[in-house]
C-alpha positions in Angstrom: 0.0 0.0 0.0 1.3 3.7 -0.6 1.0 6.5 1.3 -2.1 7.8 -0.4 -4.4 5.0 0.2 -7.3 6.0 3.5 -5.8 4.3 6.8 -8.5 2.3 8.2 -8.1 0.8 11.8 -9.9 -2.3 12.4 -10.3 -3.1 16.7 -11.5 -6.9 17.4 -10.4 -8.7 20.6 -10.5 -11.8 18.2 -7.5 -11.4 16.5 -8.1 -13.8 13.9 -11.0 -11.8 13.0 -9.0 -8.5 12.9 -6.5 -9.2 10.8 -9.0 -11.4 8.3 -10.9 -8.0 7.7 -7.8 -6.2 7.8 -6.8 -8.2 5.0 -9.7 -8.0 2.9 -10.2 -4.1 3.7 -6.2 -4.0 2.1 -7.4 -6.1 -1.4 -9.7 -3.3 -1.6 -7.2 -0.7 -1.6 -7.2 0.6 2.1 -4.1 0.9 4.1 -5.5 -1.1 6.8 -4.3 -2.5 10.8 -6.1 -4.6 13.2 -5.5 -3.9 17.0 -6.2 -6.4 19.6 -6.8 -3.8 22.5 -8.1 -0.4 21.5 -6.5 1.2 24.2 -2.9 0.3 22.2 -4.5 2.4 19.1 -5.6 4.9 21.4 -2.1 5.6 22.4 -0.7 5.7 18.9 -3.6 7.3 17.0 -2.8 11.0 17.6 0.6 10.9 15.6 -1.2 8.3 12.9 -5.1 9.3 12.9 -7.2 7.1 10.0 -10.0 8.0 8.0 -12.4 5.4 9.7 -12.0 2.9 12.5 -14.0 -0.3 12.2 -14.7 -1.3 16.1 -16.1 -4.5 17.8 -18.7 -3.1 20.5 -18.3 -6.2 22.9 -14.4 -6.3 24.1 -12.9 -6.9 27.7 -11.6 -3.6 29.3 -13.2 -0.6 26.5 -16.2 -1.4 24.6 -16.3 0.0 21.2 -18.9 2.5 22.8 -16.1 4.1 25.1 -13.6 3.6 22.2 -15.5 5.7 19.6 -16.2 8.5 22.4 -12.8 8.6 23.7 -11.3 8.6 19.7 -13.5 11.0 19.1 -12.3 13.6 21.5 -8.6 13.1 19.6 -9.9 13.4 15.9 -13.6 14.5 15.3 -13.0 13.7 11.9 -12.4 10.2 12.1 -15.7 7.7 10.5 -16.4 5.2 13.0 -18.2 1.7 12.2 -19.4 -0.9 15.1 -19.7 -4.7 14.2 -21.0 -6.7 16.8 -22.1 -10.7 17.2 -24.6 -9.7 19.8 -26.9 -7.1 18.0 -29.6 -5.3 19.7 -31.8 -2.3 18.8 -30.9 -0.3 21.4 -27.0 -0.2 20.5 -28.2 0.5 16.7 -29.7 3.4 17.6 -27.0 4.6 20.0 -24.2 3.4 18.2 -25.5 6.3 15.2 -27.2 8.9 18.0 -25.0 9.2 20.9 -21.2 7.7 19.5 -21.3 9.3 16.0 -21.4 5.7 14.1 -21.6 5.7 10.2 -23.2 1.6 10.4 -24.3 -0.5 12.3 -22.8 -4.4 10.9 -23.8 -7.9 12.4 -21.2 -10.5 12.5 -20.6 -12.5 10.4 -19.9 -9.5 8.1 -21.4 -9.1 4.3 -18.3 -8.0 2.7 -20.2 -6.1 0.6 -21.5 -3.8 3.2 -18.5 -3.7 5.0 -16.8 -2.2 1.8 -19.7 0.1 1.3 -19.6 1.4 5.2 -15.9 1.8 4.7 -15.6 3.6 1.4 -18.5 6.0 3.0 -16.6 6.3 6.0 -13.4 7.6 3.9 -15.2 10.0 2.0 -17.1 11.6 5.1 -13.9 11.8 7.0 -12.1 13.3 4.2 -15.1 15.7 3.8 -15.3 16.3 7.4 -11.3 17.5 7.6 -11.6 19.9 4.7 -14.3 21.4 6.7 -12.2 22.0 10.0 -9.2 23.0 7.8 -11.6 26.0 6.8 -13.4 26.7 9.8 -9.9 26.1 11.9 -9.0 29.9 11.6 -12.5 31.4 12.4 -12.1 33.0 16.3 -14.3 32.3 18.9 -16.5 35.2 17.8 -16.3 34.6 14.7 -18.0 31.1 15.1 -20.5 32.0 17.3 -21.7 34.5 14.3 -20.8 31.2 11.9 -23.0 29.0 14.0 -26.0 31.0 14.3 -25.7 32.1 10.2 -25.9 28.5 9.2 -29.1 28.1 11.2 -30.8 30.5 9.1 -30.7 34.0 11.5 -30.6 37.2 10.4 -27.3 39.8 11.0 -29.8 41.7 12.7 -30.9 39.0 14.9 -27.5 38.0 15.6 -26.5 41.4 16.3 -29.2 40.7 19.3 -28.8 37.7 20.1 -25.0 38.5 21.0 -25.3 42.0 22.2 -23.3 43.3 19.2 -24.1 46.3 16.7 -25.5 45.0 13.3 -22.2 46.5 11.4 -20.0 44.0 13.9 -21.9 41.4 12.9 -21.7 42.4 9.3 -17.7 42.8 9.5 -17.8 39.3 11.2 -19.7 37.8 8.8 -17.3 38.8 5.6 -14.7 38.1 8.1 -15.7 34.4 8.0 -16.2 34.2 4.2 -13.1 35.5 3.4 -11.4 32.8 6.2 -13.5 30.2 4.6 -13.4 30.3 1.2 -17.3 30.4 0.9 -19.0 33.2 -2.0 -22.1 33.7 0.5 -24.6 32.1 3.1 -25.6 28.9 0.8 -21.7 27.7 0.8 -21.4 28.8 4.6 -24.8 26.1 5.3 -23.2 23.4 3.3 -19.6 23.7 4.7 -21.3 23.3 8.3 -23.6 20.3 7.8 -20.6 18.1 8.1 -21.6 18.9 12.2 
């Protein structure tokens, strides 16, 4: 594998398991690595982040729940995808709502879907760090006025809602499209729905 291919992580505590989807995620053209104990990646990942993580939910010490939230707080940007052997509907739904998952897959995996998840994975992550890269040089006041753009409020309104004068918010707001890249309020709403 080159450099260029998407670094996937894969965390099983069956290693046989890890390293067969490892391998299969490699055929595919990922630059893929299997890790027994998710607290090893966790201690290598900041130096070496990956475009997606593919995590069992049921292991010993960290379940992939804690995994994906502690993973998270190192690199928002990273896809995450739970397999488990024991499904349930309540970890479905959390494993999208509260721990940011792109799937859901039941063991024994369909490859297919796997790939799929994956390949989705890479491109949200990729999307996802283009977006930060833009929004990294925005100040604190500067996002505030971001945030409350995007959800459709007025300069006026904003002016009020943050006890400023309408012409700060206005010298914010071209502030942030000149930081961003953006050509007006349409660009600004699609560079923040990667949130």
């Amino acid at each position: 594998m080159n450099a260029d291919d998407p670094k996937v992580y894969v965390v099983d505590d069956d290693a046989d398991l890890g390293a067969t989807v490892a391998r299969l995620l490699c055929r595919h053209g990922f630059s893929a690595q299997s890790f027994l104990d998710p607290v090893r990646l966790l201690d290598i990942y900041a130096p070496a982040p990956a475009a997606c993580v593919v995590t069992d939910v049921m292991m010993d010490d960290l379940d992939g729940f804690g995994f994906a939230d502690r993973v998270r707080v190192i690199d928002p940007a990273v896809a995450i995808i739970f397999m488990t052997a024991w499904p349930t509907t309540a970890n479905a739904v959390d494993s999208v709502r509260r721990h940011g998952g792109i799937d859901y897959l039941e063991k024994p995996l369909d490859e297919a879907r796997l790939l799929a998840a994956v390949s989705e994975g890479v491109d949200w992550s990729v999307r996802k760090r283009q977006q930060l890269a833009r929004t990294a040089t925005l100040s604190p006041r500067e996002r505030e006025v971001f945030d409350l753009l995007v959800q459709g409020h007025s300069n006026k309104v904003i002016a009020a809602m943050l006890e400023l004068s309408p012409k700060t918010v206005e010298d914010h707001r071209a502030s942030i499209i000149s930081k961003t890249g953006a050509n007006g309020l349409a660009q600004l709403i699609a560079l923040a729905s990667l949130d």
